[in-house]
C-alpha positions in Angstrom: 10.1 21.7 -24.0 9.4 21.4 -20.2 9.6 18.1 -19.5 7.9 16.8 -16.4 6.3 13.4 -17.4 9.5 11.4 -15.5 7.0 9.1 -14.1 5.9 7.5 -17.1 9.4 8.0 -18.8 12.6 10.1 -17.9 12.6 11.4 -21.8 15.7 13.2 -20.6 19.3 10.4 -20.4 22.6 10.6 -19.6 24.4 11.3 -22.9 26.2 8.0 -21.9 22.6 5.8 -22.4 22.0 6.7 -25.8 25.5 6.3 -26.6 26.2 2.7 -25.3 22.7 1.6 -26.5 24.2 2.5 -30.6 27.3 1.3 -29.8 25.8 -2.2 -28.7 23.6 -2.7 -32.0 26.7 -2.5 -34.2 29.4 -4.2 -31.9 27.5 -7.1 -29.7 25.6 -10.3 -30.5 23.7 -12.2 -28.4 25.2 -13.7 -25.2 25.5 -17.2 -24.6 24.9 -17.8 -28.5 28.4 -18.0 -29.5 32.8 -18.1 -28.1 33.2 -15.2 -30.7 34.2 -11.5 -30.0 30.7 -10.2 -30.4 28.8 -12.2 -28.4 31.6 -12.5 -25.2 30.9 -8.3 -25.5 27.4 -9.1 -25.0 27.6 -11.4 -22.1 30.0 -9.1 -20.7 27.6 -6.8 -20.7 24.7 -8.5 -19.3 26.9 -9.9 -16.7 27.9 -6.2 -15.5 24.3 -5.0 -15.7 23.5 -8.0 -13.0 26.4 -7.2 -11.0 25.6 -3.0 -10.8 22.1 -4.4 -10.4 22.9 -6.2 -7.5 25.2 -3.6 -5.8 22.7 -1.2 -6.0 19.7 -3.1 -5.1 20.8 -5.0 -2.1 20.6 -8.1 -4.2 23.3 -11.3 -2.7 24.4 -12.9 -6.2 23.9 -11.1 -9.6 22.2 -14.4 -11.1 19.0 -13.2 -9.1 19.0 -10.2 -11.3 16.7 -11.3 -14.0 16.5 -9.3 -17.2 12.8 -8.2 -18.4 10.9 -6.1 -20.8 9.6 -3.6 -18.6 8.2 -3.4 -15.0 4.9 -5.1 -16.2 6.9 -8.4 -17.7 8.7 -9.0 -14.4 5.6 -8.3 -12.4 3.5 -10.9 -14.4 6.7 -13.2 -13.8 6.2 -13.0 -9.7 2.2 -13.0 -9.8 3.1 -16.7 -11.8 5.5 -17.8 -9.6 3.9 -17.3 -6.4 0.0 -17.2 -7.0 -2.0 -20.5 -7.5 -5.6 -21.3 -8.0 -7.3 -20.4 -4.9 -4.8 -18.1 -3.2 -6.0 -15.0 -1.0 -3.7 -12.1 -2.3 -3.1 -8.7 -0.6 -2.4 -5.9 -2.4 -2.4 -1.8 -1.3 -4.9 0.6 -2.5 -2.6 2.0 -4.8 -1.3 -0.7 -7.3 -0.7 -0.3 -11.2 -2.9 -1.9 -13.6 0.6 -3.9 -14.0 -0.3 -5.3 -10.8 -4.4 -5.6 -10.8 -5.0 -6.4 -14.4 -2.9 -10.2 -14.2 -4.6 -10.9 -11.0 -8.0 -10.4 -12.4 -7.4 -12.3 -15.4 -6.8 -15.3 -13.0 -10.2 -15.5 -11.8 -9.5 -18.1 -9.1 -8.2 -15.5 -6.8 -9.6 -13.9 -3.9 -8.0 -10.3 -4.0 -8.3 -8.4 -0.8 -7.0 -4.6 -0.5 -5.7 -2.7 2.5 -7.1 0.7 2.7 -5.8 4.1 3.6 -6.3 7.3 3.2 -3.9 9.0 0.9 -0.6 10.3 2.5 -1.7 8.0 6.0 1.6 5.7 6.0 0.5 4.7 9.3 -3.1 3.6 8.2 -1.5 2.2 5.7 0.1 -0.3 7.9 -3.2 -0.7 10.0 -4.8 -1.8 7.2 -1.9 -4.1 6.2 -1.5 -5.7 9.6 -5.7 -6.0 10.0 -5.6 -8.1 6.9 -2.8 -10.0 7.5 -4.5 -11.4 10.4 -7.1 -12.6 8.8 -4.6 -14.9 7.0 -3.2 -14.3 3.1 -1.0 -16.1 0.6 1.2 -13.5 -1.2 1.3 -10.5 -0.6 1.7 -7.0 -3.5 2.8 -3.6 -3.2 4.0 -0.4 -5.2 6.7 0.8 -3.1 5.2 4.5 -4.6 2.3 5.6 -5.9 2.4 6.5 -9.3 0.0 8.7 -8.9 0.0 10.9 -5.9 4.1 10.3 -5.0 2.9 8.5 -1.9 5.9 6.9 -0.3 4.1 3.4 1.3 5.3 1.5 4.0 7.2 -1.2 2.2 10.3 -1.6 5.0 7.5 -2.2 7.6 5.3 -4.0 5.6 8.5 -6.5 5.0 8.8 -6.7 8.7 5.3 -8.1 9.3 5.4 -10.2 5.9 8.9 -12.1 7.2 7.1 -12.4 10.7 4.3 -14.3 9.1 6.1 -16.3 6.4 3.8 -14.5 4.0 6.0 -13.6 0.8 6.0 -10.1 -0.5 6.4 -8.8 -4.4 7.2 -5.3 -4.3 6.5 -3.0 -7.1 9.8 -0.3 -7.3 8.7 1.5 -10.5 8.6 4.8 -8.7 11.1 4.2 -6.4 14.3 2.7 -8.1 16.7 5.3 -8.6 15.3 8.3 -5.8 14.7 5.7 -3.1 16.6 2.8 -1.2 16.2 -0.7 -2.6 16.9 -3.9 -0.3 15.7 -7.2 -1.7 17.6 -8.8 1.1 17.2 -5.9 3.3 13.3 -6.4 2.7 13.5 -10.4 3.0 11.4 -9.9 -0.5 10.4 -12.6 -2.9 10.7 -10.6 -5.7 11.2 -7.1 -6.5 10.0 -5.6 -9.8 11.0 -2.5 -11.6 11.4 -0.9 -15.0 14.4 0.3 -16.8 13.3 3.3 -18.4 12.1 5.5 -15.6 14.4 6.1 -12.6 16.8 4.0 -14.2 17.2 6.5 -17.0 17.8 3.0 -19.2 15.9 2.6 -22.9 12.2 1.9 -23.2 11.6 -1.9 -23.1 14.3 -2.9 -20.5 13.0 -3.7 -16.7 14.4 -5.8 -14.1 12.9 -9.0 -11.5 15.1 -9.1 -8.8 14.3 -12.8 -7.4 15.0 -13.7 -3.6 14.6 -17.4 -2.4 11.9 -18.9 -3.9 12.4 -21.0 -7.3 10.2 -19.9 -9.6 7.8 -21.3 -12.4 8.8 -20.0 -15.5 6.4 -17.9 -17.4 8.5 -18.1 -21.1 10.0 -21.0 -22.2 12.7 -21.6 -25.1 15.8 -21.3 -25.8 18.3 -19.9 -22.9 22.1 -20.9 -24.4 22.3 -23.5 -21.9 21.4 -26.8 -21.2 20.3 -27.2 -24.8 19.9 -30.9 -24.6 17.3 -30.3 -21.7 13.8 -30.1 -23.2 12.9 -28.5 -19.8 14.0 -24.9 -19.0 17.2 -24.8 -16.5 16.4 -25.0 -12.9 19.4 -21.9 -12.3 19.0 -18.1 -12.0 18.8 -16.0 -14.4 19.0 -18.5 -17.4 15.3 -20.3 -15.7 13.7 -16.9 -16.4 15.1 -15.4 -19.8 13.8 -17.5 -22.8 15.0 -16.2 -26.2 17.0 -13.3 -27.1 17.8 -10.5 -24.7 17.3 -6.9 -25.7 21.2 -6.3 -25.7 21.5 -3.0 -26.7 18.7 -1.9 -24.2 20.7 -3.8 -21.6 23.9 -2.1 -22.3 22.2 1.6 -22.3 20.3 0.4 -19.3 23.6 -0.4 -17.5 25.0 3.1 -18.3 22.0 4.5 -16.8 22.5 2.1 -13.6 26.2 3.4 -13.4 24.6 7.2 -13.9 22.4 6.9 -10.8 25.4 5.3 -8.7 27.5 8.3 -9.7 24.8 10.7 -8.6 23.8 9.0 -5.6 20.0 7.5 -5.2 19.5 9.7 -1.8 20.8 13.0 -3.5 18.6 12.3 -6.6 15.3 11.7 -4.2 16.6 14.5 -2.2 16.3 17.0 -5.7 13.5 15.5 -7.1 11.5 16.0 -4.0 12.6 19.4 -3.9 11.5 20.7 -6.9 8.3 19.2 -5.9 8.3 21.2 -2.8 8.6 23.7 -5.0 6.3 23.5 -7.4 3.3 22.9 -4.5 4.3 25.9 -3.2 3.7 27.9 -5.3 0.4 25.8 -6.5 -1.2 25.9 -3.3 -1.3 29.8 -3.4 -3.7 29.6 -6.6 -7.3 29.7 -6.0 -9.1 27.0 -8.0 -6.2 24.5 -8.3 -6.6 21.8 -5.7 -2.7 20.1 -5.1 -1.9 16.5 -3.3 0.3 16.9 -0.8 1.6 14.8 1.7 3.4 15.7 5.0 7.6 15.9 4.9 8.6 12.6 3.8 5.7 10.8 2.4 6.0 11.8 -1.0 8.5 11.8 -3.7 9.4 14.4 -6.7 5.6 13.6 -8.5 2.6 16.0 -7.9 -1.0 15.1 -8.9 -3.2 18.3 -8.9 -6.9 19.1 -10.7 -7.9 22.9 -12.0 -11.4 23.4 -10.9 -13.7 23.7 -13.4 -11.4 22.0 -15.7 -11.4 18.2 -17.4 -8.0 16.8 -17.0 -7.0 16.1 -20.3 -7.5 19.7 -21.3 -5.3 20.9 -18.8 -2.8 18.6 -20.2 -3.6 19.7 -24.1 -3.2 23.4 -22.6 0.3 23.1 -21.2 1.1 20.4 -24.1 0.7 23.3 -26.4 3.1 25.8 -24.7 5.4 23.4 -24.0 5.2 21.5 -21.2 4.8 17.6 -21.1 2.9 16.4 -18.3 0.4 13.3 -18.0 -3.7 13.9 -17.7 -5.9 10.9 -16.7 -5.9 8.3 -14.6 -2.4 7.2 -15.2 -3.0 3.5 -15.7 -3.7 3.5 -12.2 -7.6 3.2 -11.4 -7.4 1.8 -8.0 -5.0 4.8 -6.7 -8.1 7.5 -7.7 -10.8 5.0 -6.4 -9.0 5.4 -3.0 -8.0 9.1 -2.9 -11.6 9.8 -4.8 -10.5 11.0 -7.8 -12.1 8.2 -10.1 -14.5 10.4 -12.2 -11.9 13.2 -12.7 -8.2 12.0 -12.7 -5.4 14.2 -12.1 -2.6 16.2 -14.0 0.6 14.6 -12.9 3.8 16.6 -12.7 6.7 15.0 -12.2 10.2 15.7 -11.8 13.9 13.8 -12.9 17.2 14.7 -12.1 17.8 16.8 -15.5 14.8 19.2 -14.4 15.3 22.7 -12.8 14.0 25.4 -10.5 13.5 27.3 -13.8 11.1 25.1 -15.2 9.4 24.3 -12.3 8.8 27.8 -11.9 7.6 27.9 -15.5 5.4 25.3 -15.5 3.5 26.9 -12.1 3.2 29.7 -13.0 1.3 28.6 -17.0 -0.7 26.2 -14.5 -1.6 29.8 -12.4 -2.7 31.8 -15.4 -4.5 28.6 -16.6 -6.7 28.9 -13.4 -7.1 32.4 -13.0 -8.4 32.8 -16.7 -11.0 29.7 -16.2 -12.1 31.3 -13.4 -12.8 35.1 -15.1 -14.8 32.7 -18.3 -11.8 33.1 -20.3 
């Protein structure tokens, strides 16, 4: 199988993930639970995941590396801690429903959203700056569109957020891993990202990465400490991780974390992007198949593209049943095709990882060629 569904979930580990995440279901307990053998392994663990975590992400202590489900658990835990009844949020054009979904369900909100056109970085922060004049609470971006690959603003975004003492959540799911991370670097409140995509961690493992402000708890229970305290501990990380961690996705999360450092996040964004390049290419050459593209350095290694003539999803049965995984739809992301105008029809998303090759980029373009041509002889 061609595998270019990285976006969603980089299918494709480091031999060393799978292997630590086994190794941790038969040789570690739960952390903080216990003085014995098995359980110092796990806290061990955690505390190493915090402390690459932080490295890596521009983070100053490892205790502000909270541990979370997935990208959508630590999101929900920012949108709690910072937004209260009545608060004006800003958020791009191009948020997740990880993002949209909890603000809506609020319904106390007023949610404003900054506008550009696809691939504009620079309208992008027009937009931004007109409504942050107009005076918001918090403030909510992807760092990268899920959809299109659109790199956004986010370092100059920061810039006017610190300027106005307006805090920022910033949504990494796209970027961790081919892309710099600063939390301090930013001046960000929080920071949200999953394990399981540019991470090359297990399914079910994210990270919050938590600046300056102390937040509300969204979970409470038991932490390990401060058991005779009926209120949940006012310290990092312990104030946002009720109950049992996911150990074993910790540990193959932290192989993963030690995988990318190896590699280096600029050479990995560097490669992804280039097979990208590569795959547009050839793309744009093909009558009938319309290709998002961005100039140099807007986008990363993920290509959204439509067949004319063609629903989505079929194209993405087609290439399913030859052999190549992509994603068809709207990817979760309804806003994103609202702003580019590809509501009604969604896109076919091709994206790349680390493990792909010019080979199967190749591959994939040209059954995506033959695809076209074909639908438009009535085949």
């Amino acid at each position: 199988m061609i595998y270019l569904d990285s976006a969603a979930t980089t299918m494709e580990k480091p031999a060393s993930v799978p292997s630590a995440t086994a190794w941790a279901m038969t040789h570690m307990a739960s952390p903080g639970r216990g003085g014995h053998g098995a359980g110092m392994r796990a806290a061990d663990t955690l505390y190493a995941l915090r402390e690459t975590a932080a490295q890596l992400f521009d983070v100053p202590s490892p205790e502000q590396v909270v541990l979370t489900y997935n990208a959508t658990h630590a999101l929900n835990l920012a949108i709690h801690a910072l937004v209260r009844p009545g608060s004006t949020v800003l958020i791009s054009g191009y948020e997740h429903n990880a993002v949209t979904r909890p603000l809506c369900a609020r319904g106390d909100l007023t949610i404003r959203v900054a506008q550009a056109p696809v691939f504009d970085q620079a309208g992008m922060l027009a937009a931004f700056e007109a409504e942050l004049r107009r005076g918001v609470d918090v403030v909510i971006c992807t760092h990268v569109s899920n959809v299109f690959g659109f790199i956004l603003p986010v370092g100059e975004l920061a810039r006017m957020c610190r300027e106005r003492g307006v805090p920022l959540v910033v949504d990494v799911s796209q970027s961790a891993g081919c892309l710099p991370v600063r939390l301090a670097g930013w001046g960000a409140a929080y920071v949200a990202m999953p394990g399981h995509k540019g991470l090359y961690g297990p399914q079910g493992t994210g990270l919050l990465l938590c600046g300056e402000e102390q937040p509300a708890p969204l979970l409470y229970g038991g932490t390990g400490s401060e058991s005779k305290n009926q209120a949940m501990p006012e310290v990092l990380p312990d104030r946002l991780e009720a109950g049992t961690q996911n150990v074993s996705g910790a540990a193959g999360l932290l192989a993963g974390l030690r995988f990318v450092c190896r590699k280096g996040v600029d050479r990995i964004g560097a490669y992804e992007e280039c097979l990208c390049n590569q795959m547009m290419d050839h793309l744009e050459q093909v009558p009938g198949v319309q290709v998002f593209r961005g100039p140099r350095g807007t986008q990363t290694g993920v290509c959204s593209i439509t067949v004319e003539g063609m629903d989505c999803e079929e194209v993405g049965s087609w290439l399913a049943c030859r052999g190549i995984a992509v994603r068809a739809g709207l990817h979760c992301a309804p806003l994103a095709h609202k702003t580019a105008g590809t509501l009604d029809t969604g896109t076919v998303r091709l994206s790349c990882s680390a493990f792909n090759t010019s080979q199967q980029v190749r591959r994939a373009a040209c059954a995506i060629a033959h695809l076209a041509r074909c639908r438009a002889k009535g085949v």
